[in-house]
C-alpha positions, 0 to 999 in steps of 0.5 A: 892208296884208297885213302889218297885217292880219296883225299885229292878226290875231296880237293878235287871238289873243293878247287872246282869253279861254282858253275860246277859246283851248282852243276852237281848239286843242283841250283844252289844259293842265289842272293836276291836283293828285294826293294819296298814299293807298293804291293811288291814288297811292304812290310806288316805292322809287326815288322814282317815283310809281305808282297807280291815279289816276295811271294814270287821268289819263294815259289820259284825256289819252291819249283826250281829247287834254287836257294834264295838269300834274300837282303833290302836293298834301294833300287839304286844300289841295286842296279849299280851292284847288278851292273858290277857284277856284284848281286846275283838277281834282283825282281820286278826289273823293266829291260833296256838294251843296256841293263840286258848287256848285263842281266837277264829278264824273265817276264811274270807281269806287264803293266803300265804307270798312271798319273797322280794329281792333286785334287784341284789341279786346273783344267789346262794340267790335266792332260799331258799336253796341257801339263807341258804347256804350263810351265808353272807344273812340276812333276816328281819321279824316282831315280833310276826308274822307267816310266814307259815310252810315252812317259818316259818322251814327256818327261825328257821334254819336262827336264829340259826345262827343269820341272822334273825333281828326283826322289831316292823312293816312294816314301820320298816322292810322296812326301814332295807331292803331298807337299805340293813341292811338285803337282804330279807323280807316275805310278804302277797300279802294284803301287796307287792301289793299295795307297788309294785305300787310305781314305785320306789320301783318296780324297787328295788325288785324282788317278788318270790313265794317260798312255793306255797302249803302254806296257811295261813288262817286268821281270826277274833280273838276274846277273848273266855274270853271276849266275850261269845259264843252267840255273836261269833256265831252272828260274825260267822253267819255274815262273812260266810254269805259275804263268801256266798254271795260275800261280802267278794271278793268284800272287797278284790277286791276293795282293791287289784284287782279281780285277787288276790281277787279270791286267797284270797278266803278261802275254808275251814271247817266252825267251 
């Protein structure tokens, strides 16, 4: 009778939904999907991946006790799969009322997009105003991404006049500006800072701070769907416990350097 019971116990395990499972075992594997760009996630000479979110994730799994299985993946896959409640989490995401119909956001730094132009851009572009008015300047974006409220007003007016190209990454946005395909692109401080390091690039471009009282803030998103509660309050527990300790500025400035670091640092409401 003893061994009986010990079988159908063990069926009993087996048949048991995953947010019991993980309730018993602690948090468990959580599949995360990271995607190059800038500081956040780059890859070494020798093929190895570095960067900002990478470092991140692996000390909340270090806090939380959560398992990651991490996979590449292109921003825009990621946010079908999110939206499909096929991927469990992914990084570095900017909340929208709808995306948070889906997911959950949990902030670790807030920052806001500058303005790449040419070196020569005429006088009259190098304000956004300016730009506008001139119907001969084009800019460049990435699918799918947000660009901040002020931006984000400018560039619906741009495409209603058909001056906005689309681009599936960083590497495809830069090839359209450098080719003077378009005049100018937005970017995040995790992604001009270390471009501007290249010397030749550096004396291509001029950097512009055009919406100084904009702040995205950026968080892990992580599936509402896919990955209960219990196990997004252990992620939470673990980023704003490297908010509070350091951690996270020490991640940035390893990264990017102390000054831009200290700007990264996210201020706001803890949910």
């Amino acid at each position: 009778m003893k061994r009986i019971a010990l079988i159908l116990f063990m069926l009993g395990l087996s048949c048991m939904p995953a947010s019991a499972a993980d309730a018993s075992s602690g948090c468990g594997t959580i599949q995360v999907a990271y995607y190059e760009l800038g500081a956040l996630y780059y890859h070494n000479a020798d093929g190895s991946y570095a960067g900002i979110d990478k470092d991140v994730v692996e000390e909340v799994s270090r806090r939380s006790g959560c398992q990651f299985d991490t996979v590449l993946e292109s921003r825009v896959r990621i946010w079908v799969q999110l939206k499909n409640n096929s991927l469990d989490m992914s990084v570095s995401g900017i909340p929208t009322p709808e995306r948070e119909k889906f997911a959950e956001f949990i902030p670790y730094f807030a920052t806001r997009n500058y303005v790449l132009l040419h070196r020569d851009m005429p006088a009259q572009g190098l304000s956004m105003a300016g730009f506008l008015a001139d119907a001969n300047l084009k800019v460049g974006v990435i699918k799918s991404f947000k660009h901040g409220p002020q931006f984000d007003e400018w560039l619906e007016k741009l495409w209603a006049q058909k001056r906005v190209y689309e681009a599936s990454d960083l590497d495809s946005l830069l090839r359209l500006f450098f080719a003077r395909r378009v005049d100018a692109i937005m970017a995040l401080p995790t992604v001009w800072e270390p471009l501007l390091k290249k010397e030749d690039i550096s004396k291509q471009v001029q950097l512009l701070d055009w919406t100084p009282q904009d702040s995205l803030v950026h968080g892990l998103i992580v599936s509402k769907e896919r990955v209960s509660k219990t196990r997004r309050d252990l992620l939470k527990k673990a980023i704003y416990s490297m908010a509070d300790d350091g951690t996270l500025e020490q991640i940035f400035a390893r990264h990017i350097g102390s000054k831009l670091a200290r700007e990264l640092r996210y201020e706001g409401p803890r949910f």
